[in-house]
C-alpha positions in Angstrom: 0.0 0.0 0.0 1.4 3.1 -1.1 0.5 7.0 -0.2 1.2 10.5 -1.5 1.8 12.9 1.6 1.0 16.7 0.3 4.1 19.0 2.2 4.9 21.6 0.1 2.5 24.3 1.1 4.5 27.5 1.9 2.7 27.7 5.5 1.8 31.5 5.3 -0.8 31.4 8.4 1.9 29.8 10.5 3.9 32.6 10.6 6.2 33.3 11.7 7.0 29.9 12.4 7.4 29.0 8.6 9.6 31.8 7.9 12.2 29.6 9.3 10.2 25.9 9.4 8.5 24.1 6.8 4.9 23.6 8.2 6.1 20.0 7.8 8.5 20.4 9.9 6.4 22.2 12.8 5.7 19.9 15.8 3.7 18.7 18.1 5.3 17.4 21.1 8.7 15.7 19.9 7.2 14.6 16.7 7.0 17.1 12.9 3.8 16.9 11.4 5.3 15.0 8.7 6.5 12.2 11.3 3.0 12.0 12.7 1.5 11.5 9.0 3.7 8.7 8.1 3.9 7.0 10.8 0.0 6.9 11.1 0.0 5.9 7.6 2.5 3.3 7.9 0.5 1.7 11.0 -2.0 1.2 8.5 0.0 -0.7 6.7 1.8 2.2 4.4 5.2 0.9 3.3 5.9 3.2 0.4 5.2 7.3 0.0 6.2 10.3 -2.0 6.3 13.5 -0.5 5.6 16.7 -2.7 8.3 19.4 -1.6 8.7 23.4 -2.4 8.7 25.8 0.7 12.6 25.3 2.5 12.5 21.8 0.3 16.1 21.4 1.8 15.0 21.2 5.6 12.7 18.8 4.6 15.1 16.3 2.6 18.0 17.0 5.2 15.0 15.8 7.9 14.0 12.8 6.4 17.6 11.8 5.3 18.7 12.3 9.1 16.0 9.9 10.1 16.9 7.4 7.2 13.6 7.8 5.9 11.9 6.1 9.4 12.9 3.0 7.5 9.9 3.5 4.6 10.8 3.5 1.3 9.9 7.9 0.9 10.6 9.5 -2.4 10.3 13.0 -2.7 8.5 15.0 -5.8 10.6 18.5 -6.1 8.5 21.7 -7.0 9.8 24.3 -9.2 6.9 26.3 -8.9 3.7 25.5 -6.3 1.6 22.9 -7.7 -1.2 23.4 -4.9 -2.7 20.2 -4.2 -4.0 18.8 -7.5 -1.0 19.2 -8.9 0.8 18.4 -6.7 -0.4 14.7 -6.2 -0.7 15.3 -10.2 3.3 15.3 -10.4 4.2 12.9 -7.3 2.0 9.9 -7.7 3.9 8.3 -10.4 6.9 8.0 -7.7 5.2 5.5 -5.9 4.5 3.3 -9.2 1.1 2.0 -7.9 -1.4 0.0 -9.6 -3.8 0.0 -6.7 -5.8 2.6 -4.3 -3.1 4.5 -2.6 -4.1 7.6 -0.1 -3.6 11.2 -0.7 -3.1 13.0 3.1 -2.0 16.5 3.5 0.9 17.0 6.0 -1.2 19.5 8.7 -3.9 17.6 9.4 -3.5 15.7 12.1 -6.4 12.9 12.8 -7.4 9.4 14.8 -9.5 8.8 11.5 -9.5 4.9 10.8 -7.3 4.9 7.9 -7.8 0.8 7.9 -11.5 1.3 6.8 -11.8 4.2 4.9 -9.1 2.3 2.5 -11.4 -0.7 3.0 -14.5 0.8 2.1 -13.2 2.6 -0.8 -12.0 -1.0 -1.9 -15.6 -2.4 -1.6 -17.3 0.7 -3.4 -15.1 0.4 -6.2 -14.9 4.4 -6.3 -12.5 6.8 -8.0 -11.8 8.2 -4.9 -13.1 8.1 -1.2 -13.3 11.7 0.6 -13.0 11.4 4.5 -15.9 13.8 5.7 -17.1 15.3 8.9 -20.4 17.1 9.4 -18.9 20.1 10.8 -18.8 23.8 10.1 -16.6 24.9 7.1 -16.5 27.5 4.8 -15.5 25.0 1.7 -18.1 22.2 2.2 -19.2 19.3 -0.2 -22.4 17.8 -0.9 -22.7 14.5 -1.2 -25.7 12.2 -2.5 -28.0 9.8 0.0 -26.0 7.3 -2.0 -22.7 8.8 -0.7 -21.6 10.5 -3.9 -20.1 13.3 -4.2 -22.4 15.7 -6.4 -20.8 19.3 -5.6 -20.0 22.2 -3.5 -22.5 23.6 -0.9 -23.5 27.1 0.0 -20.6 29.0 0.8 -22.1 30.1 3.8 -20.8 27.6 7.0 -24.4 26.7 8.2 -26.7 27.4 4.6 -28.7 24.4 3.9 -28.0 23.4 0.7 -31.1 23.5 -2.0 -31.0 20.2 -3.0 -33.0 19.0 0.4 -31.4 15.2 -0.8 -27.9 16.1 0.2 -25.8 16.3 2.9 -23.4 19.4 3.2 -20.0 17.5 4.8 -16.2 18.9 5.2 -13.7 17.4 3.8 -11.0 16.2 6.0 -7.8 16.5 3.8 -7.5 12.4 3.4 -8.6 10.4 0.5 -7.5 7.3 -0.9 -7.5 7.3 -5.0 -7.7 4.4 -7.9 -5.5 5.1 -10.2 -8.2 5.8 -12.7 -8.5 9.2 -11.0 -5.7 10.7 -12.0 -6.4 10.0 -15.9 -9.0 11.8 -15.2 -7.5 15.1 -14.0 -7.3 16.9 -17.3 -5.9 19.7 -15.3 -2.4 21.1 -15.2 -0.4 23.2 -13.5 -1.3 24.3 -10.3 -4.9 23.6 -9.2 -6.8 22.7 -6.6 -7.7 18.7 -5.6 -11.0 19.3 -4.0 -12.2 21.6 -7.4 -10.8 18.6 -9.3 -13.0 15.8 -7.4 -15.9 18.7 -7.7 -15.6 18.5 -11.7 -14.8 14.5 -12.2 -17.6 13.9 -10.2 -19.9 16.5 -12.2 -18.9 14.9 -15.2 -20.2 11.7 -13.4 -17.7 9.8 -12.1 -18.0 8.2 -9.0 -16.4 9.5 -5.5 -17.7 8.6 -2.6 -17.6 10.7 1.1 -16.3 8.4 4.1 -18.2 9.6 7.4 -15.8 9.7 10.1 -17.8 12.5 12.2 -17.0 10.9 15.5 -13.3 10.8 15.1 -10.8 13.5 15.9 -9.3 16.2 13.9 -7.6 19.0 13.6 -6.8 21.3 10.9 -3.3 22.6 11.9 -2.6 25.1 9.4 -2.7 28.3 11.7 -0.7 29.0 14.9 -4.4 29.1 16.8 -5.2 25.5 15.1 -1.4 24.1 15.8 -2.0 25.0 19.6 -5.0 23.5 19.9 -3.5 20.7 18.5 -0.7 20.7 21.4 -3.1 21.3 23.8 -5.3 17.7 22.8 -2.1 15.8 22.5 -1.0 16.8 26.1 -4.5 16.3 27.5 -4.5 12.5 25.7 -1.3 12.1 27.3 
């Protein structure tokens, strides 16, 4: 099982943190975000990634080399220019040379989401890809079908119900896990969005699927407010 970890993000809300550290790099505890990501992927059984590098690329290759790579088999995908997240999984999934599902996770989200079913279910659906969802307030929601497929954006308000009274407004969570089919399908280059690209594969009717994980934990860890609140849980659970 293979996965594509999304680190190259230039961290502007952390600051100042990131004008020295790579958001990948930030920590919580004694671990970087980017150890807490593969090792939860690898305990769900993980044994291959490629990480997508741009902002202070160098920290992040001198970390990973100094930890041998946590003994994973880690290739890294080298941005010239910012590929955002579409384009970036666009450029780094052929490093990991997979033939089957393999999961898409961005490095600052940090989550006790059960990786082991959502990969599971996506198996047994047959989907494209398999969103992990929450029904919780967000400004950049998705709607999804009573079927569980994805059929658009909501309301860009956080609590508008959306118009089509059969859906269910959920927030993406950041994790997916992806057929290789998919990424045929993304007809977009350069640097684009991943969640606009699900949006128009699965207008064009292809099947994604949302994964309901609304009782599990997570936390968004891209601003210094979010990152502390992060701390703060991981301290608490300790």
């Amino acid at each position: 099982m293979k996965a594509v970890v999304l680190a190259a993000g230039l961290g502007t809300r952390l600051a100042p943190l990131t004008q020295k550290t790579p958001k990948a790099l930030a920590t919580i505890g004694s671990k970087t975000l980017l150890e807490i990501v593969l090792r939860r992927l690898a305990a769900a059984g993980v044994d291959g990634f490629a990480v997508n590098v741009f902002h202070k690329a160098d920290d992040i290759e001198r970390f990973l080399r100094q930890h041998k790579n946590f003994g994973f088999d880690i290739r890294i995908s080298r941005e010239k220019t910012l590929l955002n997240t579409g384009g970036g999984l666009k450029k780094a999934a052929p490093l990991i040379g997979e033939g089957r599902p393999f999961f898409v996770h961005n490095v600052d989200v940090v989550s006790d989401i059960d990786l082991n079913v959502l990969y599971q279910s996506h198996l047994q659906s047959g989907a494209l890809a398999t969103l992990a969802v929450q029904n919780r307030v967000s400004s950049r929601r998705l709607l999804f079908g009573p079927d569980g497929r994805l059929r658009g954006r909501a309301p860009n308000a956080a609590g508008a119900t959306p118009a089509d009274k059969a859906s269910v407004a959920l927030a993406f969570c950041g994790i997916s896990v992806v057929s290789p089919e998919l990424l045929e399908r993304m007809t977009e280059t350069g640097a684009f969005s991943l969640s606009d690209a699900y949006v128009r594969i699965a207008a064009e009717g292809g099947d994604l699927r949302g994964f309901r994980c609304d009782g599990a934990y997570w936390q968004d860890v891209g601003t210094t407010e979010k990152l502390e609140q992060a701390r703060q849980s991981a301290q608490t659970a300790d």
